[in-house]
C-alpha positions, 0 to 999 in steps of 0.5 A, spaced: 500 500 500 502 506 497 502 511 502 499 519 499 501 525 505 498 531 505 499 538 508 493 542 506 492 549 508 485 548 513 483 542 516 476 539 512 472 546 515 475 549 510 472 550 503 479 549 499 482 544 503 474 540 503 473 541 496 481 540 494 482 534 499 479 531 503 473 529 499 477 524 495 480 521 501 475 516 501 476 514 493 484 513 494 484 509 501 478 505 496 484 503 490 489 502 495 493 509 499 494 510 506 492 517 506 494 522 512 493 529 513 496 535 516 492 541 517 496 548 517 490 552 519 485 548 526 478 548 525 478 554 531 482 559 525 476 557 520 470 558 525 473 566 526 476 567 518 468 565 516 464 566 522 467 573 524 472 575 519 478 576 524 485 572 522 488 570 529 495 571 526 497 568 533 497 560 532 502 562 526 508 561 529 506 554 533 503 552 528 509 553 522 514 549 527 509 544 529 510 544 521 516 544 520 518 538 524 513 534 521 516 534 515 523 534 518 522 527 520 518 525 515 520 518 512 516 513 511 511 515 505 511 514 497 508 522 494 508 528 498 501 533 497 502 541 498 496 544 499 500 551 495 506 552 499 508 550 506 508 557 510 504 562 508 508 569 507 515 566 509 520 566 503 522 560 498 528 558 502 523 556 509 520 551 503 527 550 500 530 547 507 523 543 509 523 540 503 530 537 502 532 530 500 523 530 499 521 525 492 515 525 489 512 532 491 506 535 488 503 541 489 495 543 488 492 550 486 486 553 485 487 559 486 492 565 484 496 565 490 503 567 485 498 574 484 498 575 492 505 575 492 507 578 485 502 583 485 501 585 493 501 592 495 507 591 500 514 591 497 516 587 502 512 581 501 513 583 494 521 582 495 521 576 500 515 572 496 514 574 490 517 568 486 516 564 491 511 561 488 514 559 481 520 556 483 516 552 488 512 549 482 519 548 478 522 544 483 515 539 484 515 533 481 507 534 479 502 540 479 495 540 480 492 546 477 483 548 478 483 553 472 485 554 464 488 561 468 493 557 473 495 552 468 497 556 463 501 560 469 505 554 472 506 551 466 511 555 464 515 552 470 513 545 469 511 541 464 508 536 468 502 539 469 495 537 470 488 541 471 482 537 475 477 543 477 475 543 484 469 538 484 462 536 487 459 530 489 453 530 484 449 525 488 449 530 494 446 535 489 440 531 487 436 532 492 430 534 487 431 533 480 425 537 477 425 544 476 421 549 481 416 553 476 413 559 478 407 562 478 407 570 475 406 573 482 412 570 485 418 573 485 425 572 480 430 569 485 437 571 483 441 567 487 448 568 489 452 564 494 459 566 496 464 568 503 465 574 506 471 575 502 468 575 495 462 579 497 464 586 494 463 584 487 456 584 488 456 591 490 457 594 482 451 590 481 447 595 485 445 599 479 443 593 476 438 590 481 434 597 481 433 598 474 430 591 475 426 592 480 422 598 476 419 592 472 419 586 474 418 582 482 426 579 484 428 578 490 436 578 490 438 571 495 445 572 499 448 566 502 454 566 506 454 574 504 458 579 509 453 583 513 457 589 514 456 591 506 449 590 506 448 597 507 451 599 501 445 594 498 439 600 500 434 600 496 435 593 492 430 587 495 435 582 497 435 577 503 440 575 507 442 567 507 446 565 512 451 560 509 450 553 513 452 546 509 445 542 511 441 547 507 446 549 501 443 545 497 436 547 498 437 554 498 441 553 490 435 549 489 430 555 490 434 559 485 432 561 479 439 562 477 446 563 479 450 568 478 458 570 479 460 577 478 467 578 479 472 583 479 477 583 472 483 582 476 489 577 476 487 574 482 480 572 480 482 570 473 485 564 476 478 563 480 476 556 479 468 557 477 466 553 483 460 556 485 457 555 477 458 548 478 454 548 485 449 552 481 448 547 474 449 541 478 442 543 481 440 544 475 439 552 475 442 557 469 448 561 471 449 568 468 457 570 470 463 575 468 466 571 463 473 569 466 477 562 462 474 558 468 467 561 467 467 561 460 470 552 459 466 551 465 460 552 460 461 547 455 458 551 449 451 550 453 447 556 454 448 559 460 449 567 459 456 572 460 455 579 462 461 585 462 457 591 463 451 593 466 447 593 460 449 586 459 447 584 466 441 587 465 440 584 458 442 577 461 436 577 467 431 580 462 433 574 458 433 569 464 425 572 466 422 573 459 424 566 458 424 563 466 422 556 464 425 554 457 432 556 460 431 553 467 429 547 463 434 547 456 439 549 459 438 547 467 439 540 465 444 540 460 448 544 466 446 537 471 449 533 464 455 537 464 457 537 471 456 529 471 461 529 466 467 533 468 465 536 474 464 531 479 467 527 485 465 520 482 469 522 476 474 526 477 477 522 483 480 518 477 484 524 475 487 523 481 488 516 482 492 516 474 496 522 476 498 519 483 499 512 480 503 515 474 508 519 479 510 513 483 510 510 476 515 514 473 519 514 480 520 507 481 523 507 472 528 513 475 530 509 481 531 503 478 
């Protein structure tokens, strides 16, 4: 039995981590690894970032020298996967040391978190960590990236590059296969689900939703959404959601379509467009800002892409004209195409082939 290690950044209370790795932990103990895990961040780190908003900048340094000797003294393993980086805001060299004499070391993103480095406001970070993350990705033995934008990034120092989306579990999202038709009363429910870190790009969008508003019945739904922006939303019918794991899939259901707005900047261009496949996997249309992720994540389906505030209005009236064609056409190809190429049962063979190749190629190099 091979034996996989995984150094993630959150334990599985964190989204990226949960999403990334440890829902396929299963699938790999099932084909024949020894999966353990080492989490950066605790559960209590998680619970503050998401629930209040704060960093406890405190647990950093007891938290990087349990790290650090964990990885010292580790021996007894066959692939080593890195979550990004190993120590945050710490410079090349710190991950140079710990990962001395290491094999088969693979390094997972699905962000941009070269940009937070290269592109940071501070020059410190800038000098200290600013190629930090290309010359990690030159150095592993396989990259995994979650978007066209990471892969075209990274491949430019190492071509031993695979991109497998960050994945829902399918089943999970088929609670109820039947689109919820409305009667002409209700209202349009335009559904947008995301963390307080992500809320200002909804904000651009004010002007929209009030224009809407002037003809038609919508209601804005917003889950996980920072409640200290919500007075910059005075005058748009929303209600506040908050996130909650066992009513997620619910909430997306009663949706009459997703949307993701985002900020054009370097950072989001690496977004992996997991939110749209949260939304098509329960079978509602989707209207985005059209980023490389967003737009492969389509599949030449029929969802819509906005730039602008005329084509954000565009694309809802278009959504509201034609509410029960569009959730029935497009819904159901949307639940097709996550099926296929954005699910856990599929893509946890995208893993398992990769992993296999790597300790493959090892053995050949070895012998």
């Amino acid at each position: 039995m091979s034996k996989i290690v995984y150094f993630t950044k959150y334990t599985a209370a964190g989204p990226s981590s949960r999403y990334r790795s440890y829902q396929y932990k299963s699938y790999l103990e099932s084909n024949g690894f020894e999966v353990i895990t080492h989490a950066l961040f605790p559960t209590k780190y998680i619970q503050d970032l998401y629930g209040k908003g704060k960093k406890n900048w405190l647990i950093l340094i007891p938290r990087y020298i349990q790290r650090f000797f964990q990885i010292l003294m580790l021996r007894d393993y066959d692939i080593l996967f890195i979550e990004y980086e190993l120590f945050p805001y710490l410079p090349f060299f710190a991950e140079l040391i710990a990962l001395l004499g290491k094999k088969n070391v693979v390094l997972d993103y699905d962000d941009a978190t070269f940009h937070t480095y290269d592109s940071s406001n501070y020059k410190l970070v800038q000098l200290m960590c600013g190629k930090k993350i290309y010359k990690l990705v030159k150095n592993a033995s396989l990259v995994i990236t979650g978007s066209p934008y990471l892969t075209e990034v990274l491949s430019k120092y190492n071509t031993n590059i695979t991109e497998i989306p960050t994945s829902i579990n399918y089943n999970k999202y088929q609670q109820n296969s039947t689109p919820v038709i409305k009667t002409k009363n209700e209202f349009f429910k335009i559904g947008w689900v995301g963390s307080k870190n992500t809320s200002v790009n909804i904000l651009p969008l004010k002007e929209v939703f009030l224009e809407l508003q002037k003809n038609h019945t919508i209601e804005l739904s917003l889950v996980g959404f920072d409640k200290k922006l919500l007075p910059k939303l005075e005058g748009v019918n929303y209600r506040y959601i908050e996130w909650k794991e066992s009513n997620e899939v619910d909430t997306i259901y009663s949706f009459d379509v997703g949307i993701m707005p985002l900020e054009y900047n370097k950072f989001n261009y690496g977004k992996c467009g997991f939110k749209l496949i949260q939304y098509m996997a329960c079978g509602i249309p989707t209207i985005a800002t059209p980023l490389p992720a967003n737009i492969k994540i389509n599949r030449d389906n029929e969802n819509l892409f906005a730039t602008n505030k005329n084509e954000w209005i565009a694309a809802f009236e278009q959504c509201i004209a034609q509410n029960q064609i569009i959730k029935q056409n497009v819904g159901g190809k949307n639940r097709n195409i996550v099926k296929q190429f954005y699910c856990t049962e599929a893509n946890y063979l995208q893993y398992l082939n990769s992993f296999n190749q790597l300790l493959k190629s090892s053995t050949e190099h070895e012998a």
